[in-house]
C-alpha positions as a Markdown table, in Angstrom:
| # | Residue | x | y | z |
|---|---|---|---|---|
| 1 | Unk | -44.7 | -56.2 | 9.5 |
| 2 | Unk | -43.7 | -54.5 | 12.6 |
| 3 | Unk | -40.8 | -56.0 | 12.8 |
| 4 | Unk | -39.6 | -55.5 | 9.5 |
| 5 | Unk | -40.1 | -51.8 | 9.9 |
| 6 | Unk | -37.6 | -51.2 | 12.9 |
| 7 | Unk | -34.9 | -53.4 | 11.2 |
| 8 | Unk | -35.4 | -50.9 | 8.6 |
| 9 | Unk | -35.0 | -48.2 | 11.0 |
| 10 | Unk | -32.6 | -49.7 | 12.3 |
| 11 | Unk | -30.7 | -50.6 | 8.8 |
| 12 | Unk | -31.0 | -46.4 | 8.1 |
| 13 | Unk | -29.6 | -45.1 | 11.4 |
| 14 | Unk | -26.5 | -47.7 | 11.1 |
| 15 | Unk | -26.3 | -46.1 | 7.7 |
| 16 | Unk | -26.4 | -42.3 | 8.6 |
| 17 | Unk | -24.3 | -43.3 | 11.6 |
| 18 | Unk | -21.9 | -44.5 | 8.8 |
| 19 | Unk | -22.2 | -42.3 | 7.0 |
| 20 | Unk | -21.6 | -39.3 | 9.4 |
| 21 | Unk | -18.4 | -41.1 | 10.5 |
| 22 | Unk | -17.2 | -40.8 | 6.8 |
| 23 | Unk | -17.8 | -37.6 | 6.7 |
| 24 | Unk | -16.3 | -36.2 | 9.7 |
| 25 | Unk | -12.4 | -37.2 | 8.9 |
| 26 | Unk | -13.3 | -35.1 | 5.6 |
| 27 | Unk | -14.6 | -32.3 | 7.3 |
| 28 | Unk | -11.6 | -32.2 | 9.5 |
| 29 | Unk | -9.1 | -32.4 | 6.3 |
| 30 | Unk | -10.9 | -29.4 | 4.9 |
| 31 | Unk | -10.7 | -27.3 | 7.5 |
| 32 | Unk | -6.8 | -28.5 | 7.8 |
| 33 | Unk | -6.7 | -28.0 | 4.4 |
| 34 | Unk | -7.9 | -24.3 | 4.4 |
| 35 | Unk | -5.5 | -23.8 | 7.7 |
| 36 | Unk | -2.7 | -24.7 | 5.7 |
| 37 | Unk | -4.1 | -22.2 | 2.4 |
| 38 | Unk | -4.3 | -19.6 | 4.8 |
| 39 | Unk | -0.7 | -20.0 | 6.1 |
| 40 | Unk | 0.6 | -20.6 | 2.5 |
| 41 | Unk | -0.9 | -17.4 | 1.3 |
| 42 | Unk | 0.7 | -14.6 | 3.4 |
| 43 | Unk | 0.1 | -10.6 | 3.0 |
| 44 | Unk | 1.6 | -9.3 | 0.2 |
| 45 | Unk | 2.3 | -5.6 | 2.6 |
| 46 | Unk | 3.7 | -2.7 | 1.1 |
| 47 | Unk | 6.7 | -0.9 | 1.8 |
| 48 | Unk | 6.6 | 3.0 | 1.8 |
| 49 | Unk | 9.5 | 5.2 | 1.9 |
| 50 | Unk | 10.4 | 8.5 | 0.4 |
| 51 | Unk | 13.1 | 9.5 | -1.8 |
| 52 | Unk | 15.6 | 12.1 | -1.5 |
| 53 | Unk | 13.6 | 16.1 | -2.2 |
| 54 | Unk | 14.6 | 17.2 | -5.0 |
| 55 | Unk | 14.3 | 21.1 | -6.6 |
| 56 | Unk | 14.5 | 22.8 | -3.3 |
| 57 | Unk | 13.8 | 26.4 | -3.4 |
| 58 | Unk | 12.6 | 29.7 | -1.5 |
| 59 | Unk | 10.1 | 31.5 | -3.1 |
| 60 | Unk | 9.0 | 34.9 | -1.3 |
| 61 | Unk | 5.2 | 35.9 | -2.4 |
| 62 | Unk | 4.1 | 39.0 | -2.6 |
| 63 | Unk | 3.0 | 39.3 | 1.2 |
| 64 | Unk | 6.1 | 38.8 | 2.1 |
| 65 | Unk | 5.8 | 34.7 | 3.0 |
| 66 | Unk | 8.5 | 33.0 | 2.6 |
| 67 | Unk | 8.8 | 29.8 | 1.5 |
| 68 | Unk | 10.9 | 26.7 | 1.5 |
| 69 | Unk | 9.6 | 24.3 | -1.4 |
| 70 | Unk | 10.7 | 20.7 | -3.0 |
| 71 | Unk | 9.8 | 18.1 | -5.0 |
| 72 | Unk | 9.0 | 15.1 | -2.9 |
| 73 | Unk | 8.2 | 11.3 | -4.0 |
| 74 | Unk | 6.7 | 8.4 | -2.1 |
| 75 | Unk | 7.9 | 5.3 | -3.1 |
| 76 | Unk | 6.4 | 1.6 | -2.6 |
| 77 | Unk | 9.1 | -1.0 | -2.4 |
| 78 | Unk | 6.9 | -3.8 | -0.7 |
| 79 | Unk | 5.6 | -7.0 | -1.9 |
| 80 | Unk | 2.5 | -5.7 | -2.5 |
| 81 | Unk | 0.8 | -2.7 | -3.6 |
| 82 | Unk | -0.3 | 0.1 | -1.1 |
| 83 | Unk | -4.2 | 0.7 | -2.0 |
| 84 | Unk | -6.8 | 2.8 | 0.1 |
| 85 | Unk | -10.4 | 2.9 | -0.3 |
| 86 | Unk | -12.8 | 6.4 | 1.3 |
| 87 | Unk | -16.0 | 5.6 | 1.3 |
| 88 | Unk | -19.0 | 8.0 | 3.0 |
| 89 | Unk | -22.8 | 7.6 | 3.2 |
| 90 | Unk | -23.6 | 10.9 | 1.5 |
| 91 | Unk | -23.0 | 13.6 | -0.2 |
| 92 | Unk | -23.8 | 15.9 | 3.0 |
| 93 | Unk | -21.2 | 14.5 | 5.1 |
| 94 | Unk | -17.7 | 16.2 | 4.4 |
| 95 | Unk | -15.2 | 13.5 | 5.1 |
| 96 | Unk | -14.7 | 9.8 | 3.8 |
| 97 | Unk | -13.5 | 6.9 | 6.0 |
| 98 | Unk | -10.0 | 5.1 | 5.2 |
| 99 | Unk | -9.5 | 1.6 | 4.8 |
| 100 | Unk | -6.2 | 0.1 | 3.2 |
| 101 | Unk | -7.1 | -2.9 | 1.1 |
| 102 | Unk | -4.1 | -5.6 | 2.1 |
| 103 | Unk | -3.4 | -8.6 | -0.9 |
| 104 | Unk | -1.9 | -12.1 | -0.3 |
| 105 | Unk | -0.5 | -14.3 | -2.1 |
| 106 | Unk | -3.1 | -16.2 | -3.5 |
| 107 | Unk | -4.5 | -13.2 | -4.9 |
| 108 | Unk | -7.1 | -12.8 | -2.1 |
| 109 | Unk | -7.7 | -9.4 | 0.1 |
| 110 | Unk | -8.3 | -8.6 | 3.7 |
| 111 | Unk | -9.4 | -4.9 | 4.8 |
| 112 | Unk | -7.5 | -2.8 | 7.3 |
| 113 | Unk | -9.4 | -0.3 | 8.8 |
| 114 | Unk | -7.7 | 3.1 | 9.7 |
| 115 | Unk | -8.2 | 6.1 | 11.6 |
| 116 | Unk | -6.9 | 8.1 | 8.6 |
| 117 | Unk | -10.1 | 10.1 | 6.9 |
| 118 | Unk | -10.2 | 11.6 | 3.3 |
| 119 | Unk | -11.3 | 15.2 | 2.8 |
| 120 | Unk | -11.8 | 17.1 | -1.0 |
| 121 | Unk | -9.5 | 19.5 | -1.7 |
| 122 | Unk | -10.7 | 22.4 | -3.9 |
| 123 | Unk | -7.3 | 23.9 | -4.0 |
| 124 | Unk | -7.1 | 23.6 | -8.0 |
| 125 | Unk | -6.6 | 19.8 | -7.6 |
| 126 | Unk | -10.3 | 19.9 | -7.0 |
| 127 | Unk | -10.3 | 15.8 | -6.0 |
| 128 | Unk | -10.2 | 13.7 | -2.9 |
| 129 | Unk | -7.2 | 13.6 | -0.3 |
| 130 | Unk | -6.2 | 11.2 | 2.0 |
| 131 | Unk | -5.1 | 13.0 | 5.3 |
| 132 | Unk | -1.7 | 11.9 | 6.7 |
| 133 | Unk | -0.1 | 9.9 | 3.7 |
| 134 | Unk | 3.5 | 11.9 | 4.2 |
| 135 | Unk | 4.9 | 14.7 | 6.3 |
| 136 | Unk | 7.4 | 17.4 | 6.0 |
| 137 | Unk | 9.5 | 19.2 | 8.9 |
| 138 | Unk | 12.5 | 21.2 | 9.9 |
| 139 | Unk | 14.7 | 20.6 | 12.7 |
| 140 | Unk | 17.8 | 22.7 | 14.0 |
| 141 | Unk | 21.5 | 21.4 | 12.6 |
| 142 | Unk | 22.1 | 19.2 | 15.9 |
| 143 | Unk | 18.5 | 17.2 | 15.5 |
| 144 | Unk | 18.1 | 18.0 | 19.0 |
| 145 | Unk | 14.0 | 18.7 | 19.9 |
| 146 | Unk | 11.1 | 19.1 | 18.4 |
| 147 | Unk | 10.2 | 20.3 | 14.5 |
| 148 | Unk | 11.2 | 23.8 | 14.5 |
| 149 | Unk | 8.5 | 24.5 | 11.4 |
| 150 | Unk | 5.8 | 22.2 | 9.7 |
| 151 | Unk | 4.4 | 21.2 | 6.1 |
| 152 | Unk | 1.3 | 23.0 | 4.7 |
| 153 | Unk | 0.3 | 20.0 | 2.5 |
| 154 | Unk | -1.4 | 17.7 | 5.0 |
| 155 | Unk | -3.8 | 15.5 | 2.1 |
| 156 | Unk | -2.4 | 13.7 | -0.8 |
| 157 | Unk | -4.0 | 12.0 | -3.8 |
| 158 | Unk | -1.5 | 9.3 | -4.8 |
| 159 | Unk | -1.5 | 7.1 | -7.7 |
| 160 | Unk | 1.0 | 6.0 | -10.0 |
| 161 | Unk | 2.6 | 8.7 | -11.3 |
| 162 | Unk | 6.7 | 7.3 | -12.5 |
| 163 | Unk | 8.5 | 4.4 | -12.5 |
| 164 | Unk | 10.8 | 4.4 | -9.5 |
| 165 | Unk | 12.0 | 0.6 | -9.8 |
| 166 | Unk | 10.7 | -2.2 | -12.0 |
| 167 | Unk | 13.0 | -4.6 | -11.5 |
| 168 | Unk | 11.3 | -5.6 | -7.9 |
| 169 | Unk | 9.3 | -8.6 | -7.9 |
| 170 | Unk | 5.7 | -8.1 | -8.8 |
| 171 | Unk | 5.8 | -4.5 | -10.1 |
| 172 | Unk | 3.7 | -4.4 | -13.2 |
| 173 | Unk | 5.0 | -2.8 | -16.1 |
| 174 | Unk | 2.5 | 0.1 | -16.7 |
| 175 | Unk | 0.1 | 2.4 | -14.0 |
| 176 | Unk | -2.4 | 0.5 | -12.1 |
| 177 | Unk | -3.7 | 3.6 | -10.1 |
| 178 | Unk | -4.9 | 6.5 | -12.2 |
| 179 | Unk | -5.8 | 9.9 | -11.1 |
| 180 | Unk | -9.1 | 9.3 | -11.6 |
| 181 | Unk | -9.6 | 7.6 | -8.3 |
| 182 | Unk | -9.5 | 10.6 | -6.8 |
| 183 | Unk | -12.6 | 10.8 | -7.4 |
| 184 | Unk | -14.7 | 14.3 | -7.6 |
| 185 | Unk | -16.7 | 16.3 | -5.1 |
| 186 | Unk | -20.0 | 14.4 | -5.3 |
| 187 | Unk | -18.1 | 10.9 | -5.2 |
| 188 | Unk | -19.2 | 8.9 | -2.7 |
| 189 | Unk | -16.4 | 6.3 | -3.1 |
| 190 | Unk | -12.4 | 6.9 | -4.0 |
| 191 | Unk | -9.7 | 4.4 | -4.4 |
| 192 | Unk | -6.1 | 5.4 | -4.5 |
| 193 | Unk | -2.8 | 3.0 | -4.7 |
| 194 | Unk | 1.0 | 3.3 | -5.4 |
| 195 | Unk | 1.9 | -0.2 | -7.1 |
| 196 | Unk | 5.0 | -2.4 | -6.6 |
| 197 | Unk | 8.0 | -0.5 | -8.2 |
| 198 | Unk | 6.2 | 2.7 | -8.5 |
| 199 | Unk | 6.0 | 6.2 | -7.0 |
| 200 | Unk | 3.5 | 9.6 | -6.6 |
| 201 | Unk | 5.7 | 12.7 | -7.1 |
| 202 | Unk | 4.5 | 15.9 | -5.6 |
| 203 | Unk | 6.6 | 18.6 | -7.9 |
| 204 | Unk | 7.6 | 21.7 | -5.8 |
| 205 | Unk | 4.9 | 24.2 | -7.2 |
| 206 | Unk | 2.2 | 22.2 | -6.0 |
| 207 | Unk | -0.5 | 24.0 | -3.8 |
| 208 | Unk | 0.9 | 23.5 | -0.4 |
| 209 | Unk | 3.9 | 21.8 | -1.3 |
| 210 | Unk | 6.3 | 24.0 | 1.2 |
| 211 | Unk | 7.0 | 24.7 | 4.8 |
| 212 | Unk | 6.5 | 28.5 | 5.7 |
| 213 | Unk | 9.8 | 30.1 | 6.7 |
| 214 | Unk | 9.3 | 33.2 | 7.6 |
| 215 | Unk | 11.3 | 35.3 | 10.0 |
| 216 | Unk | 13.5 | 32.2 | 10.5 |
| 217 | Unk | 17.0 | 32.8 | 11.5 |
| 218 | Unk | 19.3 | 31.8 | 8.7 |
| 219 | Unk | 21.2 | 29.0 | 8.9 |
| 220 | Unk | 22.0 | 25.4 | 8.7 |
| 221 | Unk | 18.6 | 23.0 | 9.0 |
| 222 | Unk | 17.4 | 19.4 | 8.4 |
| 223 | Unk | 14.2 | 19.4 | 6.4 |
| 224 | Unk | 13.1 | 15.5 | 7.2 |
| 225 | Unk | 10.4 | 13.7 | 4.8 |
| 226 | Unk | 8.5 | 11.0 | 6.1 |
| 227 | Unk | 5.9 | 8.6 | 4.7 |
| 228 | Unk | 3.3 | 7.7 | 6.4 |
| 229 | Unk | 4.0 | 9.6 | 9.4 |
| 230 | Unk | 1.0 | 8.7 | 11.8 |
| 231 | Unk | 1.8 | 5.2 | 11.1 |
| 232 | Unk | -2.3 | 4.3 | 9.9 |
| 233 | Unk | -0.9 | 1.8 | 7.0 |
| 234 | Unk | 0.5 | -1.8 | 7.6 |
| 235 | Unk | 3.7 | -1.8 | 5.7 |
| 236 | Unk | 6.9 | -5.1 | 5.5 |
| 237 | Unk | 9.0 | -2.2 | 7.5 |
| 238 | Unk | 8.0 | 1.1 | 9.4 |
| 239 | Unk | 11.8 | 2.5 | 10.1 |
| 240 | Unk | 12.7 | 3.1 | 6.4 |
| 241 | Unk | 10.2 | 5.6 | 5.7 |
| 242 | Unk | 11.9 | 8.8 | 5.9 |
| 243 | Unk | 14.9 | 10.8 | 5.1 |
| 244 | Unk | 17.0 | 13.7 | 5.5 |
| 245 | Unk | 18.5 | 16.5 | 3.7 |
| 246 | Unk | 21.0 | 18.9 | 5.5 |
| 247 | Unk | 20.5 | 22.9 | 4.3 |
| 248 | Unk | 21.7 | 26.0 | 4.5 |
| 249 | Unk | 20.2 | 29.4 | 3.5 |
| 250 | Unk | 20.2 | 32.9 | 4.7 |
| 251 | Unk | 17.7 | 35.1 | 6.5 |
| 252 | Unk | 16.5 | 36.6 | 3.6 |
| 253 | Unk | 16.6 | 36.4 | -0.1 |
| 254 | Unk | 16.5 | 32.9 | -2.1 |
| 255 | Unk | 20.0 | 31.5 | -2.0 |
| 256 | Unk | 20.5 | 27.7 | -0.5 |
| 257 | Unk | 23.0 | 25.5 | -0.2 |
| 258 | Unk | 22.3 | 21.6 | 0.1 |
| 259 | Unk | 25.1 | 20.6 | 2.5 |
| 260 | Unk | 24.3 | 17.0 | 2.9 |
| 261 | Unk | 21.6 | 13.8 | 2.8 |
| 262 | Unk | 20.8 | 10.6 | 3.8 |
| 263 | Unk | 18.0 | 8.1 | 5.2 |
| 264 | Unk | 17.0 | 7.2 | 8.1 |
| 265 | Unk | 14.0 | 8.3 | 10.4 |
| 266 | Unk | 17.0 | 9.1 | 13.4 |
| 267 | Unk | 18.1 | 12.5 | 12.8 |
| 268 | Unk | 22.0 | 13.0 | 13.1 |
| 269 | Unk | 22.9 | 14.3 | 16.3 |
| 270 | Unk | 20.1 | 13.3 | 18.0 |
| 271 | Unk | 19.5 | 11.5 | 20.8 |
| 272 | Unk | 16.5 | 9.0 | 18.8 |
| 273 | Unk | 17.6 | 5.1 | 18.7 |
| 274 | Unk | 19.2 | 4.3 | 15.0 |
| 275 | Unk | 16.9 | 2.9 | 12.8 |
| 276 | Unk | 15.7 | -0.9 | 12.8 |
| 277 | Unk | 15.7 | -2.9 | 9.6 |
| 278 | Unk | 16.3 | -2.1 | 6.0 |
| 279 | Unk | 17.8 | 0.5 | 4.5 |
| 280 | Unk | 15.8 | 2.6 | 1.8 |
| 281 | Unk | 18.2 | 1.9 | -1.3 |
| 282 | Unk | 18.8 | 6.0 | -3.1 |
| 283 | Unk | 16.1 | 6.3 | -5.7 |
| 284 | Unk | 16.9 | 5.4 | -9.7 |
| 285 | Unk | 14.0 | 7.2 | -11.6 |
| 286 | Unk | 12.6 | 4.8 | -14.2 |
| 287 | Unk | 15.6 | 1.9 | -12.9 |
């Protein structure tokens, strides 16, 4: 009897030994199989840029301020769509964390974290804004040294607002992001996002949509947009995402001439390398 049991024993360790050894080549073509998923499904990264201002204008308030303000536009060109999410534990602390939410091309997501941070803005938007999404300065004529003056605006709240080019691969036909992910002042979660193809446009009478000008000499300038100017978001390209618009205006009064524009994040005239990779193509609203 005794000897029957071990060759039993024996009979079931041969057979998990067997077994095991069937399994293992399988084990080792799954996890080659996911390796090979993973590198078949690559990010799907936005590409941010801004397009040309548009409706630039002094205003003087009554104080005496004056103004310089424009219509700007950030524009995603990417693969994929640019989407941040703010989270914070409670109502009692006054700022959200940023992530960016990054797709791939098998329709999974990987998170970013950033060192960007979200605060509400009871300005009359009365939502959530992410700090750092775009910037505004002027520079002297020669594009020699630093910003001579600085944008107001420093949070945005983007979603899809227009159309700014359909016809690129995987921009869907209608908004994805809504203005309601901005969320309100007890949120304690906001998601924002600018979708393939589309664009947030800040129109020039927004609250803190201008760069104060007062007692500036007139003169000739170059007001410079860029997007994402901290660099916090992964993007296909970082050198396409600002441009330039040469001005002139006097000392006083309203009048201003728009001499010349272009794109580029290397000012003309000064001494920054050119810019690396792809050109921003000129905005086509609604092309």
């Amino acid at each position: 009897m005794t000897s029957h049991r071990n060759s039993m024993r024996r009979a079931v360790r041969i057979g998990l030994s067997a077994a095991l050894l069937a399994i293992l080549p399988l084990a080792g073509s799954l996890r080659a199989a996911e390796r090979v998923e993973a590198a078949a499904s690559p990010d799907r990264l936005p590409d941010l840029s801004m397009s040309l201002p548009t409706d630039i204008v002094i205003q003087t308030t009554s104080a005496g301020v004056r103004r310089l303000q424009f219509t700007t536009t950030i524009v995603n060109i990417g693969s994929g769509p640019f989407e941040t999410r703010a989270s914070r534990r409670s109502t009692s602390v006054p700022t959200m964390l940023v992530s960016q939410r990054i797709y791939n091309a098998a329709g999974g997501t990987r998170v970013h974290d950033t060192s960007a941070v979200a605060r509400y803005a009871g300005d009359g938007h009365d939502h959530w804004h992410v700090q750092g999404v775009a910037g505004y300065a002027l520079f002297a004529p020669t594009g020699k040294g630093p910003s001579l003056r600085r944008d107001a605006k420093v949070g945005f709240c983007f979603f899809d607002t227009n159309p700014y080019r359909l016809s690129l691969p995987g921009a869907p036909p209608s908004r994805v992001y809504q203005q309601s992910g901005c969320g309100k002042r007890s949120s304690l979660f906001v998601k924002n996002g600018i979708s393939v193809g589309w664009s947030d446009r800040y129109p020039w009478n927004f609250a803190w949509q201008w760069i104060d000008i007062t007692n500036l000499p007139g003169g000739e300038y170059q007001l410079k947009v860029t997007a994402d100017p901290n660099g916090n978001f992964v993007e296909e390209r970082e050198k396409n995402n600002c441009n330039w618009t040469r001005i002139r205006f006097s000392g006083s009064g309203s009048s201003l001439t728009i001499l010349d524009s272009g794109w580029g994040c290397a000012l003309p005239g000064s001494d920054d390398p050119p810019p690396v990779g792809r050109v921003v193509i000129p905005p086509r609203d609604g092309s």
